[in-house]
C-alpha positions as CSV (number, residue, x, y, z in Angstrom):
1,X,0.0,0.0,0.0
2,X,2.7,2.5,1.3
3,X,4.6,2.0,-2.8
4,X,1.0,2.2,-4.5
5,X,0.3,5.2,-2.4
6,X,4.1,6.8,-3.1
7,X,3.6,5.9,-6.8
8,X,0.7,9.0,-7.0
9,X,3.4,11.2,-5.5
10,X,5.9,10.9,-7.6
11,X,3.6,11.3,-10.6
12,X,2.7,14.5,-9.6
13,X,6.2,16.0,-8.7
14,X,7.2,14.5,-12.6
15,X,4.6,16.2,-14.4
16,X,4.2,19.7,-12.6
17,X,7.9,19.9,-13.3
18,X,7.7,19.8,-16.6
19,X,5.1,22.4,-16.6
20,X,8.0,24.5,-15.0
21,X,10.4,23.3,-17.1
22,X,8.9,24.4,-20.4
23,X,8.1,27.9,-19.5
24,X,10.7,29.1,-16.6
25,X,14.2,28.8,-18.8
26,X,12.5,30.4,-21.6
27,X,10.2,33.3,-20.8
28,X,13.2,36.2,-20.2
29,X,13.8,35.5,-23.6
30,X,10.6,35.4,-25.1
31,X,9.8,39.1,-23.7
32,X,13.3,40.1,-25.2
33,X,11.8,38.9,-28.2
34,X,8.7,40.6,-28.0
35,X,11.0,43.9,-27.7
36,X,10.8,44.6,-23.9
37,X,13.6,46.1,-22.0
38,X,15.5,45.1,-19.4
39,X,14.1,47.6,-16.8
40,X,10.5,46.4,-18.6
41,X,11.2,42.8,-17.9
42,X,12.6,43.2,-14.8
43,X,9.1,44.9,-13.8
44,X,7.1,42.3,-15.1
45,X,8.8,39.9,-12.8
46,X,9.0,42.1,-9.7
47,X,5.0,43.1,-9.8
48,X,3.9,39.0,-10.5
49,X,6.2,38.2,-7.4
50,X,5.3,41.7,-5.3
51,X,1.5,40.4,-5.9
52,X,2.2,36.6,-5.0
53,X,3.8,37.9,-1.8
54,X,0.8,39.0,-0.7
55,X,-1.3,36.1,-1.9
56,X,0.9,33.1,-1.4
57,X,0.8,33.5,2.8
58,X,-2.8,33.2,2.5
59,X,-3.0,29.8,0.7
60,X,-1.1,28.4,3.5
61,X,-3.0,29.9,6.5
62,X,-6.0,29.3,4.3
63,X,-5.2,25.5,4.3
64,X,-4.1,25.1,7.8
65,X,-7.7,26.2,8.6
66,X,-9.7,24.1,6.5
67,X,-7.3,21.0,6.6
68,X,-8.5,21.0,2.6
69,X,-4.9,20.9,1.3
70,X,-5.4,19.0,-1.5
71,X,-8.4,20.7,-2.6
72,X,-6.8,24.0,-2.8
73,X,-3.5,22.9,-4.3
74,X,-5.6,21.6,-7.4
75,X,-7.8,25.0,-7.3
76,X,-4.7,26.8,-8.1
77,X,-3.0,24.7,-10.6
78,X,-6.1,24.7,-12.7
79,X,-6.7,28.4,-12.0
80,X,-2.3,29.3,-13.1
81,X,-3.8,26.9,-16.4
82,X,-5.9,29.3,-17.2
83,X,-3.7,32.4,-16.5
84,X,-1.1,31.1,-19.0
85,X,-3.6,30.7,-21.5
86,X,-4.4,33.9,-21.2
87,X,-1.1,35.3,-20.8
88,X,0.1,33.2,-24.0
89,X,-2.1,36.0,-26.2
90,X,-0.8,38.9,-25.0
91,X,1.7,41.2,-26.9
92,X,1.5,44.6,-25.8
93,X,3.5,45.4,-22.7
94,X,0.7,46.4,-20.2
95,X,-1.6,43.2,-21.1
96,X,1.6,40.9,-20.8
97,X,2.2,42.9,-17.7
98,X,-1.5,41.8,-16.0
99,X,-1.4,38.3,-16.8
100,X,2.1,37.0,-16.3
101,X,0.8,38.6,-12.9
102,X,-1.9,36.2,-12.0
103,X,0.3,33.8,-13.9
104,X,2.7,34.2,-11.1
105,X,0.4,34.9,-8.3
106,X,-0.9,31.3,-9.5
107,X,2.2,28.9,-9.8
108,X,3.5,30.2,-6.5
109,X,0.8,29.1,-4.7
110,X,1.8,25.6,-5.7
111,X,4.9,24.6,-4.1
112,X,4.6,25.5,-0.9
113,X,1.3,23.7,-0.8
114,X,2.5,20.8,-2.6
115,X,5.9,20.6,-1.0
116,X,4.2,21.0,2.7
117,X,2.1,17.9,2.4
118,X,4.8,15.6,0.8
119,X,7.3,16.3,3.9
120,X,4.9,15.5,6.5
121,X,3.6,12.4,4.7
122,X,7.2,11.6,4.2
123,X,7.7,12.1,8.0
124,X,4.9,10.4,8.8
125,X,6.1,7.7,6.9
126,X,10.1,7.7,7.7
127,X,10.6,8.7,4.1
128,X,13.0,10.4,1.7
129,X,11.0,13.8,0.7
130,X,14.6,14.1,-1.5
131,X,13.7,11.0,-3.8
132,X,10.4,12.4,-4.2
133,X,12.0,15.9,-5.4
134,X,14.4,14.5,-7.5
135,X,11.5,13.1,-10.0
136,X,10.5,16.4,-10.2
137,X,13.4,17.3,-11.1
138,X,14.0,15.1,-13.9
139,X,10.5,16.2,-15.3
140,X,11.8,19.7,-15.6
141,X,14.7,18.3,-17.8
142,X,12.2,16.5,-20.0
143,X,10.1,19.9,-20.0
144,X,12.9,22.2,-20.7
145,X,15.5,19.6,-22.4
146,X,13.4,16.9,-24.3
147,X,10.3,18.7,-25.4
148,X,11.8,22.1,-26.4
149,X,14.5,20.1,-28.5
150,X,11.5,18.3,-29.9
151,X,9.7,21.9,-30.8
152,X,12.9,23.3,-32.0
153,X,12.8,20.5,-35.1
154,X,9.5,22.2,-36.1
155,X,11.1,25.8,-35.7
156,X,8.8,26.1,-32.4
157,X,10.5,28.7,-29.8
158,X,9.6,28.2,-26.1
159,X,7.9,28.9,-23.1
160,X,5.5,26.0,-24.6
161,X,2.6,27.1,-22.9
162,X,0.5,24.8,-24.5
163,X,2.4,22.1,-22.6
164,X,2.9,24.1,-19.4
165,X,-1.4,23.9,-19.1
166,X,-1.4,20.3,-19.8
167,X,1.1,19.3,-17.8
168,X,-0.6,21.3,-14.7
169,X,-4.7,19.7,-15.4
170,X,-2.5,16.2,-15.1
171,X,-1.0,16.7,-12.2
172,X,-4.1,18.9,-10.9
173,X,-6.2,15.4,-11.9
174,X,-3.7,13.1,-10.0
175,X,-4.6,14.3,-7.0
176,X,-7.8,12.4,-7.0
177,X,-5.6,9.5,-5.9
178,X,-3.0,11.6,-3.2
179,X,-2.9,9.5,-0.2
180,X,-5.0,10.7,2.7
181,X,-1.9,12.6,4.5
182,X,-3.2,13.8,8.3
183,X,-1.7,17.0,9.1
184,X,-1.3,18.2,12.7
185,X,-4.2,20.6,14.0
186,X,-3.5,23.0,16.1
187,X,-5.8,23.6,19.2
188,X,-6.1,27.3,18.2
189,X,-7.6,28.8,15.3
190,X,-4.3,29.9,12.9
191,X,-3.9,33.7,12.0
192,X,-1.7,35.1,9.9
193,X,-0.3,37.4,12.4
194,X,0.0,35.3,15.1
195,X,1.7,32.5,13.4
196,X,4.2,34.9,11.6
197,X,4.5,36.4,15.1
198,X,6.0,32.9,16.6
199,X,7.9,32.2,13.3
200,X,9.8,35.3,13.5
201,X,10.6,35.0,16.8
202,X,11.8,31.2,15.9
203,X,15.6,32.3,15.6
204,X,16.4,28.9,13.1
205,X,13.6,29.7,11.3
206,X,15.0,33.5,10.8
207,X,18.4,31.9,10.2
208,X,17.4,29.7,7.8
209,X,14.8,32.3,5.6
210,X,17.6,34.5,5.8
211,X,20.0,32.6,4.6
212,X,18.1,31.5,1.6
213,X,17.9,35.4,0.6
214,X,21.8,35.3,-0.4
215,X,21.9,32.1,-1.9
216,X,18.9,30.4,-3.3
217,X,17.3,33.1,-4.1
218,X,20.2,35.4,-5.5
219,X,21.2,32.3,-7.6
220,X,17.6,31.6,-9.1
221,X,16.6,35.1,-9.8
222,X,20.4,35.5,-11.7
223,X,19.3,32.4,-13.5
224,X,16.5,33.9,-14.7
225,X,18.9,36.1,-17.0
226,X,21.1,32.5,-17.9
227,X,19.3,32.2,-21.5
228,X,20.0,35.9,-22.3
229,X,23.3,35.4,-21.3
230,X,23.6,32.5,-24.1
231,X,21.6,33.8,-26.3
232,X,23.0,37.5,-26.7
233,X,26.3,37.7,-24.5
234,X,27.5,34.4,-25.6
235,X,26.0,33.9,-29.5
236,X,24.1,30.5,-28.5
237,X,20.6,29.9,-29.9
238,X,17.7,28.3,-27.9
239,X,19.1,25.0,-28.0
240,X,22.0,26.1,-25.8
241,X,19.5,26.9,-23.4
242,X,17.7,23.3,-22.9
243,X,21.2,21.9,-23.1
244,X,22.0,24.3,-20.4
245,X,19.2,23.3,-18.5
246,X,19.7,19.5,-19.3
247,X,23.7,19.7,-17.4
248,X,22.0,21.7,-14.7
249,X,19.4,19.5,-13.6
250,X,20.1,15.7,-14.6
251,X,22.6,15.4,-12.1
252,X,20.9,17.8,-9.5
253,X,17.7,14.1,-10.2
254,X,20.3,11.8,-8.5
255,X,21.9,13.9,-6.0
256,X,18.3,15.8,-4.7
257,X,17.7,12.0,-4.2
258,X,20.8,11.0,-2.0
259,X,21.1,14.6,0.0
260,X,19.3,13.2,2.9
261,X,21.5,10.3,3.5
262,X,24.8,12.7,2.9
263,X,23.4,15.4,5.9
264,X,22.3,12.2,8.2
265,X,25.9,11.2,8.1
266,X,28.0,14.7,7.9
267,X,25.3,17.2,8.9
268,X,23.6,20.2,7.6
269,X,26.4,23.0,8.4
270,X,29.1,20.7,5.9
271,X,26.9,20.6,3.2
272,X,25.7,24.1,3.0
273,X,29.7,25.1,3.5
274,X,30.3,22.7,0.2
275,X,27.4,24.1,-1.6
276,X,27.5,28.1,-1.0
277,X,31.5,27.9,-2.1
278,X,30.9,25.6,-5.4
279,X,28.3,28.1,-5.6
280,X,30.5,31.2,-5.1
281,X,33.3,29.4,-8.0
282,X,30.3,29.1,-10.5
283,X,28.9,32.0,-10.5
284,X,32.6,33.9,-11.1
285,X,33.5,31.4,-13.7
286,X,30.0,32.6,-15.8
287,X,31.1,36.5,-15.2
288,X,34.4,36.1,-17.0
289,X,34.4,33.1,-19.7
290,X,33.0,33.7,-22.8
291,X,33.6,30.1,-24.1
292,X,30.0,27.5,-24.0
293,X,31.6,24.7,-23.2
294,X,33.0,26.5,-20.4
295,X,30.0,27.7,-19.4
296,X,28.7,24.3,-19.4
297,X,31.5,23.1,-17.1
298,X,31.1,25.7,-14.6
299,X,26.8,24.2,-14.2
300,X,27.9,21.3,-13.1
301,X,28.0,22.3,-9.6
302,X,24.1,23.6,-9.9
303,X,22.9,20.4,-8.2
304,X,24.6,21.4,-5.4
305,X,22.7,24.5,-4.2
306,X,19.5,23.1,-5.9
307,X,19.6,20.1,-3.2
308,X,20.0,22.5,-0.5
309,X,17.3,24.8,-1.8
310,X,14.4,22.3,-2.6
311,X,15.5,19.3,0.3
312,X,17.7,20.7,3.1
313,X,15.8,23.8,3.8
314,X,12.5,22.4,3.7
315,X,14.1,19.5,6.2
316,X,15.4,22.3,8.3
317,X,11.9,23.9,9.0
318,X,10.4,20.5,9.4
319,X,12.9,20.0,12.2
320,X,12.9,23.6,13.8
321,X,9.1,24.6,13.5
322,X,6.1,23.0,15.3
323,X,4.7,20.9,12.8
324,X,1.0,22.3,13.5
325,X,2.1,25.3,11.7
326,X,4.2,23.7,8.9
327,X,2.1,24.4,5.9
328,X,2.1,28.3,7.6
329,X,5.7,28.0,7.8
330,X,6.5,27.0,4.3
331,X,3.9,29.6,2.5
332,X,5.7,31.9,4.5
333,X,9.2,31.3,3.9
334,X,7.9,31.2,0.0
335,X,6.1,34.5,0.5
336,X,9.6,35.8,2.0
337,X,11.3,34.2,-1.2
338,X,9.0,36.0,-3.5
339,X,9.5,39.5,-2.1
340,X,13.5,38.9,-2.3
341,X,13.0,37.3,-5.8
342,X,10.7,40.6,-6.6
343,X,13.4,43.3,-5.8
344,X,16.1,41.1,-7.3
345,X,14.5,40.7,-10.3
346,X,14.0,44.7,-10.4
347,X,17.7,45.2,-9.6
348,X,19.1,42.4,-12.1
349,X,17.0,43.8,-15.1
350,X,18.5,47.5,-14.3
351,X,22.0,45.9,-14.1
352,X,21.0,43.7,-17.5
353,X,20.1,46.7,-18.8
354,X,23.1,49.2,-17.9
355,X,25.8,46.5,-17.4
356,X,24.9,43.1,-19.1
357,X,24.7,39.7,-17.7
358,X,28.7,38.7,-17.0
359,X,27.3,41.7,-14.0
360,X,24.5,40.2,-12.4
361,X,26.8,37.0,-12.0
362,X,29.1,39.2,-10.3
363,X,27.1,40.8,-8.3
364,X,25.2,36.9,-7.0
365,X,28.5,35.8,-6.5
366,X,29.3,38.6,-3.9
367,X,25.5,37.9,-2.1
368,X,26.8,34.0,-2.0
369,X,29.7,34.6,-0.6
370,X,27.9,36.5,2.6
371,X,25.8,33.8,3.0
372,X,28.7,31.3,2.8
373,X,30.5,33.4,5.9
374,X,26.8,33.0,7.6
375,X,26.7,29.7,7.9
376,X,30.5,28.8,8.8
377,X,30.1,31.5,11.8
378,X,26.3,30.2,12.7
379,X,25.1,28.2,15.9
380,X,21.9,27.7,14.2
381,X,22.3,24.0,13.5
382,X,21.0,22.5,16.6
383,X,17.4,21.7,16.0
384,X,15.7,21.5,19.5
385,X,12.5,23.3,18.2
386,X,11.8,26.8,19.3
């Protein structure tokens, strides 16, 4: 029963990942293409996050009130289906502006959800939340790898929206056969500012929300600019881009699956050291070669920081946070994520704009390298919960 029921699972992490696989590596481009700037693209992704900020909180509040998790998480896949269909029509920039806004708002809303109920069934059921990641992660190489080389034979230039609002009514439909997954109730009704109230004064939870700011999040929001950087810095076309994507996350499948065991046996604080500094050499090698293949070499390390983003942090709140207020916890640390990924996104289209890409990696590599002197000097890895 427990395989049958883990089978649903990982069908769901493998096809909403390739709904993010075929639109996320692509869209900076496509609004190049459609003749934005890079202040004007940088504001299209700082007002969808700014908004989802707002929003995303509320799903997981929302949730931990009316214990219907898996009813909401398919209410707003099907409802970010519909916002890319939309979106997908737009050309002129204050219509693309308005839907890649409820686009956002949307899509945000599903991995917090998502992600909160598969660590606490894998808790529940001792385990590896990694494994279950790591097939999500090998979706988004067959969304942004397989299937845009496919469309590329036919002259077809991504984000494949089409496929992005399949991919998400499949995985919306497979949760008609999620396992039941009991969450822990809380005696008292949850509020949004009470809860953020006792997660902010939860000094690992700061730690590790903070940390996440100059690493994760300065890494994905730079990536965001990756294709441009192929595409216009270094003279690739889009296939460059899925290969790209391809190195980056085929090995990050394996390893996302196998991070658990490596932190049981070393700990969290040696693998976030090993992680932030590969990080820290990446990023500089991307600022000043102008070679692909070296480019290529220098992504090898992505699976790295991608394990610590999608597994260890979301095992470090499970372990420092009262698990009544886990789904709270999560929605929050994504709402956090969004804000930071709203003002980077602003700052890294000016810097685009003024200074080019080999900048913005310059400028992450610097944030890394604060958050790699944060954790060496931290005390934050004992996990008696707050």
């Amino acid at each position: 029963m427990k395989t049958k029921q883990m089978k649903f699972l990982f069908m769901f992490y493998f096809i909403y990942y390739i709904s993010s696989g075929v639109y996320y590596p692509f869209v900076n481009v496509h609004y190049e293409r459609l003749g934005f700037t890079g202040s004007e693209i940088g504001l299209i992704g700082s007002v969808g996050l700014l908004a989802a900020m707002v929003i995303t909180p509320m799903w997981g509040i929302l949730a931990d009130r009316t214990r219907r998790y898996k009813s909401l998480l398919g209410l707003v896949m099907i409802l970010a289906c519909i916002s890319g269909f939309i979106w997908d029509m737009q050309l002129v920039f204050l219509n693309v502006l308005l839907a890649a806004t409820c686009l956002t708002v949307f899509r945000s809303g599903i991995n917090p959800l998502a992600d909160s109920l598969s660590v606490s069934y894998c808790a529940q059921k001792q385990y590896d939340f990694g494994k279950i990641r790591g097939i999500g992660s090998l979706g988004y190489v067959v969304g942004s790898f397989v299937i845009a080389n496919v469309a590329g034979w036919f002259g077809i230039e991504g984000p494949y929206i089409s496929v992005m609002c399949v991919t998400l009514l499949i995985a919306a439909a497979i949760l008609l056969f999620y396992p039941h997954i009991p969450m822990n109730e809380s005696r008292e009704k949850s509020s949004i500012l009470k809860n953020g109230k006792i997660l902010l004064k939860n000094k690992s939870y700061v730690f590790i929300v903070v940390l996440m700011l100059f690493t994760n999040l300065a890494m994905d929001s730079a990536g965001g600019y990756v294709g441009n950087h192929l595409v216009n810095a270094l003279g690739a076309n889009d296939g460059a881009i899925g290969t790209y994507t391809l190195i980056a996350a085929f090995p990050e499948v394996f390893f996302i699956m196998i991070i658990g065991n490596i932190i049981s046996r070393y700990g969290f604080k040696p693998m976030y050291v090993v992680a932030i500094a590969c990080q820290c050499i990446r990023l500089i090698g991307y600022a000043f070669v102008d070679s692909i293949p070296l480019f290529y070499m220098f992504t090898i390390v992505h699976m790295l920081m991608t394990g610590v983003g999608a597994v260890a942090n979301m095992n470090y709140i499970n372990k420092v946070v009262d698990t009544s207020m886990l789904t709270t916890a999560v929605s929050l640390y994504t709402g956090i994520y969004l804000v930071g990924q709203a003002l980077y996104t602003q700052l890294f289209g000016v810097v685009y704009q003024l200074y080019g890409s080999h900048m913005i990696f310059l400028v992450t590599a610097l944030m890394s390298f604060i958050g790699l002197v944060m954790v060496v000097r931290t005390k934050h890895f004992n996990f008696a919960k707050e």
